[in-house]
N, C-alpha and C positions, 0 to 999 in steps of 0.2 A: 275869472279875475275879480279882485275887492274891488268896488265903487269904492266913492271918499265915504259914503255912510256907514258899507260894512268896517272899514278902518276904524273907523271914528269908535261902532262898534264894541270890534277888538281890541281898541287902544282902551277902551272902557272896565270891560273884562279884564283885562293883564292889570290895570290900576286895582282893583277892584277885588283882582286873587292876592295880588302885592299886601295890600292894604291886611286884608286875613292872614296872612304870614307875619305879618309884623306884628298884629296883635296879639296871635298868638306865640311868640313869641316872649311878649311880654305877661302872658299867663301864665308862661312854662317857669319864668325867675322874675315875678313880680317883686320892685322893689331893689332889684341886681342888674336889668337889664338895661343897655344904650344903644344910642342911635347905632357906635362903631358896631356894637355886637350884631344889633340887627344886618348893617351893612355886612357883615364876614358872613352871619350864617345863612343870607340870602341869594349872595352874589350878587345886589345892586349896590352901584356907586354910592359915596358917602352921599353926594347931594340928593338923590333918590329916596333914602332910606331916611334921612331929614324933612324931606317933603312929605313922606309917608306918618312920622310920628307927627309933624305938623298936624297935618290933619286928622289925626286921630287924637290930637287935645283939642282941636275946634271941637269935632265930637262930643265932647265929655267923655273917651271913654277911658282915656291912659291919662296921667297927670304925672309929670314929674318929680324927682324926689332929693335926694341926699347926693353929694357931689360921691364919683365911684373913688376907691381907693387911687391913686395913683401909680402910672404905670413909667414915672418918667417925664411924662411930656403934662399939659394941660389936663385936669382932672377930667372925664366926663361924669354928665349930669345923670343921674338913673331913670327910669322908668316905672310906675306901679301905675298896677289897676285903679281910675276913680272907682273910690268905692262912697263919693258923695252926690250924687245923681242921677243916673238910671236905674229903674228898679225894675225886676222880676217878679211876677205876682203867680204864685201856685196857687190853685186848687183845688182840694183831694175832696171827689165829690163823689158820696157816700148816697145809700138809699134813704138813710135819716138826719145826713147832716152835711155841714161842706167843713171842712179845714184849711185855711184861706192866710196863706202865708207870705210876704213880703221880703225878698231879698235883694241885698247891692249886689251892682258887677262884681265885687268879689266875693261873693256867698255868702255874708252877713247878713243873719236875720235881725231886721228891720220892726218889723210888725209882724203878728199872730191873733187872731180871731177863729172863730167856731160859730156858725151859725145851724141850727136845729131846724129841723120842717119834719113834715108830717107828708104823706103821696099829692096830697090836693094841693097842698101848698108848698112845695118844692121850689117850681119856676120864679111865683112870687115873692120867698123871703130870698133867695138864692140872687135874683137880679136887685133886690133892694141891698142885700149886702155888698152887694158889687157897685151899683153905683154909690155907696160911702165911702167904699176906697177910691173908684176917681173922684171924687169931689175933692177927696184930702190929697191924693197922690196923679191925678190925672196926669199932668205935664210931663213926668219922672218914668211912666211907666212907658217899658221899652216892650215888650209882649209877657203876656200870660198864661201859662198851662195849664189845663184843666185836665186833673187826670180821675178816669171816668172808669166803672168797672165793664166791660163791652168789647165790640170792637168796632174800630173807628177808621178812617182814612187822613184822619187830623181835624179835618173838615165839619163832615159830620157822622152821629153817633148811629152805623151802620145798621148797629142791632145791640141793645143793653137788658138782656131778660131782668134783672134788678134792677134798672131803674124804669122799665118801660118803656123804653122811649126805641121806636124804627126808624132808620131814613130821617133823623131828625135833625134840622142845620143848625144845631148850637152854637158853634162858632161864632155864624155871622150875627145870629140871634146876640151874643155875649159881647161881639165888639161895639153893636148899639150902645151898649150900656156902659162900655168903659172905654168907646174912645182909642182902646188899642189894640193890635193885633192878638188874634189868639188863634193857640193849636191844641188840638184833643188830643190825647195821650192816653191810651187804655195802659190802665193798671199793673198789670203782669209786663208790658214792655218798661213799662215806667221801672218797675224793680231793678230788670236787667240791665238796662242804663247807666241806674245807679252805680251794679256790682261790677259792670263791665272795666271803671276806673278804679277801682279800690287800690291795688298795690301797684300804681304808676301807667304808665304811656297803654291802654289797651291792644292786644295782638290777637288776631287768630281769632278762631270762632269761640265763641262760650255758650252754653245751656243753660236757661232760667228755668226752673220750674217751679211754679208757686203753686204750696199746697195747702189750702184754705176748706172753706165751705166746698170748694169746685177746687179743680185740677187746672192749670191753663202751663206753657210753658213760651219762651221768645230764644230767639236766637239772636245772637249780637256777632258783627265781622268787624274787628279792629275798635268794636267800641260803638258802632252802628249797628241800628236795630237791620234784620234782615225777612223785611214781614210775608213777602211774596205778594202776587200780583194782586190778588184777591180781600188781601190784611187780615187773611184766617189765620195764619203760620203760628203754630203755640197751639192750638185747638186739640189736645187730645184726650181731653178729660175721658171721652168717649169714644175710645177704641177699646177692642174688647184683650185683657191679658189673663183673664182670670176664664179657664173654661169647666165643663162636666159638673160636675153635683157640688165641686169649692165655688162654682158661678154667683153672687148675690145679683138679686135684683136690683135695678140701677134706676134712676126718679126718672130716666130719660124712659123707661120701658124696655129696657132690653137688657142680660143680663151679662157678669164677667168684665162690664167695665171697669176701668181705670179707678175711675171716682167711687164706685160700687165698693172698691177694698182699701183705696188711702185716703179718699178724699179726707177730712177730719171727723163729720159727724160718724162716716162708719167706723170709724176707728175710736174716737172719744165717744160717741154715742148719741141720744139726743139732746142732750145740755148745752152743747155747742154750736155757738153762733159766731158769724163774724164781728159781730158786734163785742164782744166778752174782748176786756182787757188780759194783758200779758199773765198776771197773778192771776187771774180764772182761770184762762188756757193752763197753765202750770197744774193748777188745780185737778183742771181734768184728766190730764196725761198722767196723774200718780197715781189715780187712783181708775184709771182706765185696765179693761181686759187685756193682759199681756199677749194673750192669743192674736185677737183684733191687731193690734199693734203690729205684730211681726206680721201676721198675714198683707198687712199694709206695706209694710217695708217688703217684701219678698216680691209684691205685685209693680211695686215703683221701681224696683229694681229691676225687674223684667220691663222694662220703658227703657230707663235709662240704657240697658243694653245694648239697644235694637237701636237707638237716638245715636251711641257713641260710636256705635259702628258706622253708622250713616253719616254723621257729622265729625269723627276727630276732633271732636272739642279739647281746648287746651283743659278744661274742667266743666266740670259743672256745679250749677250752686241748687241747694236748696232754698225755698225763702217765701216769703208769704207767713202766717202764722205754726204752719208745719216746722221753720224751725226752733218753736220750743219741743220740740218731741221727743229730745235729749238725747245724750249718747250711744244708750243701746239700738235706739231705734236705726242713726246714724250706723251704727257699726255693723249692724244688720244690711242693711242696704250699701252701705263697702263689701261686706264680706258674699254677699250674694250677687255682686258684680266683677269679683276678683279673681276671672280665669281669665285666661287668653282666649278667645274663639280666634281659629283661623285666620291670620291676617290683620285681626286689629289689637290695640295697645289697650293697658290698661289706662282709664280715666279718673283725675282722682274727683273727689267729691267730697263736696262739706256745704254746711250750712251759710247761709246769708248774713254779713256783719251785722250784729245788732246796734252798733258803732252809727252807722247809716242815717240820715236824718228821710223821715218820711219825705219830704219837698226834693230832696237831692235828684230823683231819676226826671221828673216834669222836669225841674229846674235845668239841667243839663239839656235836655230837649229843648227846652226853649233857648238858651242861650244857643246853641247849635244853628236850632233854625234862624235865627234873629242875626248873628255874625258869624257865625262860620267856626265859631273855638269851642275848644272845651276848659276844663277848670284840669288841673293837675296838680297833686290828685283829687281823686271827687270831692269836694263840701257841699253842701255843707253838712258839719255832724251833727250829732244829737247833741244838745244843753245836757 
């Protein structure tokens, strides 16, 4: 039986999920939605669903708007996202640099900065640039994503071979410095995030595979990452699909892997860096080995196979810098996924919107873990 405390509790909780429905609610027709519509598509009383956007303008997070068209009776007032005080602070923290992004509750970017370092000096330009954004933004800022190449438990940075860092509590390290919550975000989930909203309400599973410097891949259910218990989940750079004398030697020491035949450098060569802008990468890919190329697609697509059978993904995307790698490569890797095996469905697959703004996948993360919603559909875009 509940004591009065577990009540009390409970009665917390049900406010508490109420409260997340109604806001998201108003994320889903920012600017169209009311109190009535909250109350009809929730099933609480009008005075309930009153009390609920009440306190979500003490919040700051919904602000009222334009009276709704009329239905007959009394207008009602609408509802939009504040989009003039709490902010979202991405990130995108690189082995040579950070990209440190500012967004409102409604995915407007706010502010944009770059900050550069060198190995030695990473931690200390990194925390100096961060405490210049709370100085300016302290009070505003609702949590921050750090999205890191590695893998992580949110917390801290499990194991990052780019940036060096084991078992490291960045997190708590980074909330010193600004005052507000933060969550780590490895890189490849961060993508998936993003793509998982692209053309409206997320369903079903999806495949990320980013194909960079390195191989990594995430699974999303409904829009959520799905990392496994361990936060290896995505890890395959380094299974072996390539065997006998087509085998390359792989930088891990062993030979046939994944990365061995698509990762980028074997495929573009040695010129390619993660660091090379969009027009480099371009660059390389036109005047790369056509061989390399297709052996790369033939290798990723024997992945993909073995992933779609095991997963039923509604699709899967490509994304990371792999997809500038253009069409044939793409159509290569459709057409060398394009039988039935026994039992399972064709998957389609295509490349990553380039549409996308790099901040979008943290940014989603963080608003998620901070209240409970997401954006519909994902922003924010690229300028």
């Amino acid at each position: 039986m509940l004591n009065a405390d577990d009540a009390l509790d409970t009665q917390a909780a049900v406010r508490r999920a109420n409260l997340r429905r109604a806001l998201q609610l108003v994320f889903d027709a920012p600017g169209t939605q009311t109190r009535a519509g909250i109350s009809r598509a929730t099933g609480l009383t009008a005075a309930t669903a009153s009390s609920l956007v009440a306190e979500l303008l003490d919040e700051r997070l919904i602000v009222e708007g334009a009276q709704a068209a009329s239905t007959g009776g009394k207008r009602a007032t609408t509802l939009d996202i504040d989009d003039e005080h709490h902010l979202i602070l991405v990130v995108i923290l690189r082995p040579t640099d950070a990209r440190i992004t500012l967004l409102s509750l409604a995915g407007n970017a706010i502010d944009a900065r770059r900050a550069d370092f060198t190995d030695d000096a990473r931690e200390r330009t990194l925390d100096a640039a961060l405490a210049a954004i709370a100085d300016e933004y302290g009070s505003r800022l609702l949590i921050a994503a750090v999205q890191l190449p590695g893998t992580t438990d949110g917390r801290t940075v499990l194991e990052s071979v780019q940036l060096g860092w084991r078992d490291t509590p960045l997190a708590e390290r980074l909330e010193q410095v600004l005052g507000a919550p933060v969550l780590l975000v490895n890189d490849v989930d961060a993508e998936a995030i993003a793509e998982a909203g692209v053309e409206g309400p997320p369903s079903g599973h999806r495949l990320f595979i980013h194909v960079g410097g390195g191989i990594g891949a995430a699974v999303t259910l409904d829009g959520e990452l799905a990392p496994g218990p361990r936060h290896r989940a995505g890890e395959i750079g380094h299974v072996q699909v390539v065997f006998g004398d087509a085998a390359r030697p792989c930088r891990c020491g062993r030979r046939g892997c994944l990365e061995s035949a698509a990762a980028l450098g074997p495929m573009l060569g040695e010129g390619f860096s993660d660091a090379l802008d969009v027009d480099e990468i371009r660059a390389l890919v036109a005047g790369a080995d056509q061989r390399d190329l297709d052996e790369g697609a033939r290798a990723l697509a024997r992945a993909i196979k073995l992933l779609s059978a095991l997963l039923d993904p509604a699709e899967i995307v490509i994304g990371g810098p792999g997809a500038l790698l253009g069409d044939r490569f793409l159509d290569l890797v459709r057409a060398e996924t394009d039988y039935a095996a026994t039992g399972t469905a064709q998957v389609p697959v295509r490349y990553a919107d380039p549409a996308i703004s790099l901040a979008a996948g943290p940014a989603q993360a963080a608003l998620t873990a901070s209240l409970g919603v997401r954006w519909m559909p994902q922003p924010p875009a690229r300028p």
